[in-house]
N, C-alpha and C positions, 0 to 999 in steps of 0.2 A: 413742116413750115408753121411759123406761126398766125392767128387768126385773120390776121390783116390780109396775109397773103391767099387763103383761101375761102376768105369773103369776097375777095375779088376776082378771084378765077371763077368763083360759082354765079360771081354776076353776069359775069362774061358768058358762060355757060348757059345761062338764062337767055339772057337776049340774043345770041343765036337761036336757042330751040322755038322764039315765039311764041313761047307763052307766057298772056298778057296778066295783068291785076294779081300776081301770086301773092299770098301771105306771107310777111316777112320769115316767119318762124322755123322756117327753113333754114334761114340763115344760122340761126341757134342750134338746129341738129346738126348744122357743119362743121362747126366747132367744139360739137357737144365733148366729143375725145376727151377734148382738153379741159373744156369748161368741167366738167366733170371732177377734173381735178380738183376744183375748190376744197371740195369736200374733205377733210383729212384721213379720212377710212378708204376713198378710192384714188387709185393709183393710176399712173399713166400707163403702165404693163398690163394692166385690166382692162383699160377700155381700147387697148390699140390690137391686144394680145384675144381676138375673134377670125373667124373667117370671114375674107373680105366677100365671097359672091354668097352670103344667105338670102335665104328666102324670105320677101317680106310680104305679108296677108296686108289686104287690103285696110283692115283697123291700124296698122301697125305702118301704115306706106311713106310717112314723111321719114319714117327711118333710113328710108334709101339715100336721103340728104348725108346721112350718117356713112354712108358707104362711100360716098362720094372722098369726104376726106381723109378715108384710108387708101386711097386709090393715090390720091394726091403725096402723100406723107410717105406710101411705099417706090415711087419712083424718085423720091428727093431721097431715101434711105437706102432703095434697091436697085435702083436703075428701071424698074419691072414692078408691075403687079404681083403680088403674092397669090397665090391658094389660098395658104395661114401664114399666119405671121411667125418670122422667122424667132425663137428662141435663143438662139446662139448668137452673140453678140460678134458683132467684125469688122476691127479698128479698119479693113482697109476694103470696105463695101465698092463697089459701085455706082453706088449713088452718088446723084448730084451733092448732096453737102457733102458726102465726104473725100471725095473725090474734089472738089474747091477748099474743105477744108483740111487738107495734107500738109499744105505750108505751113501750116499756123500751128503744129504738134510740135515742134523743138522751140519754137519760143515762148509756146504755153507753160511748156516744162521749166524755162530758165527764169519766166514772170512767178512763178509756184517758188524756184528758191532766193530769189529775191527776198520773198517776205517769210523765207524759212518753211517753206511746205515741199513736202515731196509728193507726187503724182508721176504717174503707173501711164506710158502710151496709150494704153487703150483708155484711162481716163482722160487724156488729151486729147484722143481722138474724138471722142463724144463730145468733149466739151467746143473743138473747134468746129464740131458740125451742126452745134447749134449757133455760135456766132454767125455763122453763114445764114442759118434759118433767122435771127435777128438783125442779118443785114440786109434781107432780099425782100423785105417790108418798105426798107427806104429806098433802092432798086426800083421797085414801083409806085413809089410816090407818086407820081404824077396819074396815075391811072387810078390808084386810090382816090384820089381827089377829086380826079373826074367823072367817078362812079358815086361820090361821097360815101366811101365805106365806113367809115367813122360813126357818121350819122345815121348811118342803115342797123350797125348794129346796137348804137345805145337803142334805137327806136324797138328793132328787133326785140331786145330784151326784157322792155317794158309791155310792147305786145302781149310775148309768150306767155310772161307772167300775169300781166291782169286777165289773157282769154284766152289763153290755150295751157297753162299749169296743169290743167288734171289732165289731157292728152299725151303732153310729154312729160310725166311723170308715169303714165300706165304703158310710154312706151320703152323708156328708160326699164322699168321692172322690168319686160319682156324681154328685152333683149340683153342686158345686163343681171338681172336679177337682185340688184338693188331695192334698198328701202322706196316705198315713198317719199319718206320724210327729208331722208339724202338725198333725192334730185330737187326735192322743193329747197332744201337749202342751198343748191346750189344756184337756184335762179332769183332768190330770196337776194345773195351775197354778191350775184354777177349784177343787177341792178345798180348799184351801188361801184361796181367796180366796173364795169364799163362804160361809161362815161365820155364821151368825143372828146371832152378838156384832156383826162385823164390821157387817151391815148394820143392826143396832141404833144402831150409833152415828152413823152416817149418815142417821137418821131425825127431824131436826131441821133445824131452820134453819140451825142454826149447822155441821153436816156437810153441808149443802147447800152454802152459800157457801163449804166448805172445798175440797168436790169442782171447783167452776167453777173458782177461782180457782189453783188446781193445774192443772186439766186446759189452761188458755190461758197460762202462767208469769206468773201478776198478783200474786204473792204476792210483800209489800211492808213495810213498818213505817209507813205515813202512816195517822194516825189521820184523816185526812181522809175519806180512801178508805175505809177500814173503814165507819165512819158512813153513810158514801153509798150503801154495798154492800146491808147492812144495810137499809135504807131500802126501796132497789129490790127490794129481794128480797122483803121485808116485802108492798110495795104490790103484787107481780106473784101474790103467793100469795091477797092479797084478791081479785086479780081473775078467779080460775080457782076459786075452794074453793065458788061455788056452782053450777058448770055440771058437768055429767052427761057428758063428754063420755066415758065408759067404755060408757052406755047407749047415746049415739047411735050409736057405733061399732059398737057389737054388731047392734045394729040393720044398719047396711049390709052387715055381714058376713053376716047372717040371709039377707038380701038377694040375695045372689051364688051362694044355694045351696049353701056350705059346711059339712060337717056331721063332728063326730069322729068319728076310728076307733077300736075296742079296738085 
């Protein structure tokens, strides 16, 4: 899922467990996975590809934020919590995206030769189970906005970095084994890039299909393709806007015994 979606579940998560004044920074190791990626030396398969139940020392505790979103991310990918994370790739997983995103692999393929590209099922499969993960952001809109996540995490980000920098960077090294200087850039570049404007405007349909279509080089001039994108994105969003899959997750995570820290 992407961060919107498990900024808000971890809020959720929060004000059930009752505990009061936490420090936003937490919010930032939940996302870290990803944020992470800024960086162009680290990879999304490095920071996803750990085991989800380690052990974390008390110096090292806000890392558990960090666990929480693999907990999250393996039931939208697996159905289930992992041991480790699975290597082997599998267009036809059980998980929630990919399992919502099934439909949407043969007219992925036929939007690829429209504009003269050929793609491989299992690259459609990936690819429509991330549309799902960029639709289930707008899915919860409204909870978003009632938690004001937007705001939590530009705040979050400025926190981190003006008073907590050199904590999550000496935890980032421990658990990853990264530079310093690569997590500081990456909280250095997320300043800047997370922004509430920013993710304001990405909070439509139309900055959804913008984000896909940027992130795979599909951006084109064929009004054909538009239309069809359009379409698919439209129908994928009808088919995820009634399912809870924020609750059922939480649910399994309740499950495993995980519980936040101050």
């Amino acid at each position: 899922m992407l961060m919107l979606t498990h900024t808000c579940m971890l809020q959720e998560r929060i004000k059930g467990s009752g505990i009061k004044n936490i420090d936003p920074d937490i919010y930032i190791y939940n996302i870290a996975p990803d944020l992470l990626t800024i960086h162009p030396e680290i990879s999304a398969k490095m920071t996803h590809s750990i085991d989800r139940f380690f052990e974390v020392p008390h110096q090292h505790r806000r890392a558990s934020y960090l666990m929480y979103h693999l907990f999250v991310d393996d039931v939208a990918h697996y159905g289930e919590i992992k041991l480790k994370c699975s290597e082997e790739f599998n267009p036809d997983s059980p998980g929630y995206t990919y399992i919502r995103g099934k439909s949407l692999i043969a007219p992925l393929i036929e939007l690829h030769h429209i504009i003269g590209r050929d793609i491989s099922r299992e690259d459609a499969a990936y690819r429509s189970h991330l549309i799902i993960e960029m639709l289930y952001d707008l899915v919860i809109r409204e909870q978003i906005d009632k938690n004001q996540s937007m705001q939590l995490l530009e705040d979050a980000i400025k926190f981190t970095l003006e008073k907590r920098s050199g904590q999550f960077c000496s935890d980032m090294i421990w658990l990853y084994g990264i530079e310093k200087n690569q997590a500081l850039y990456v909280l250095e570049s997320a300043v800047t890039y997370m922004t509430r404007e920013r993710m304001e405007r990405l909070m439509n349909l139309e900055g959804r299909i913008r984000l896909f279509t940027e992130k795979f080089g599909l951006r084109n001039d064929s009004l054909q393709f538009a239309d069809l994108i359009k379409t698919l994105f439209r129908d994928a969003l009808t088919s995820v806007e009634n399912d809870d899959f924020a609750r059922q997750a939480a649910a399994v995570i309740d499950g495993c015994g995980w519980t936040p820290l101050n």
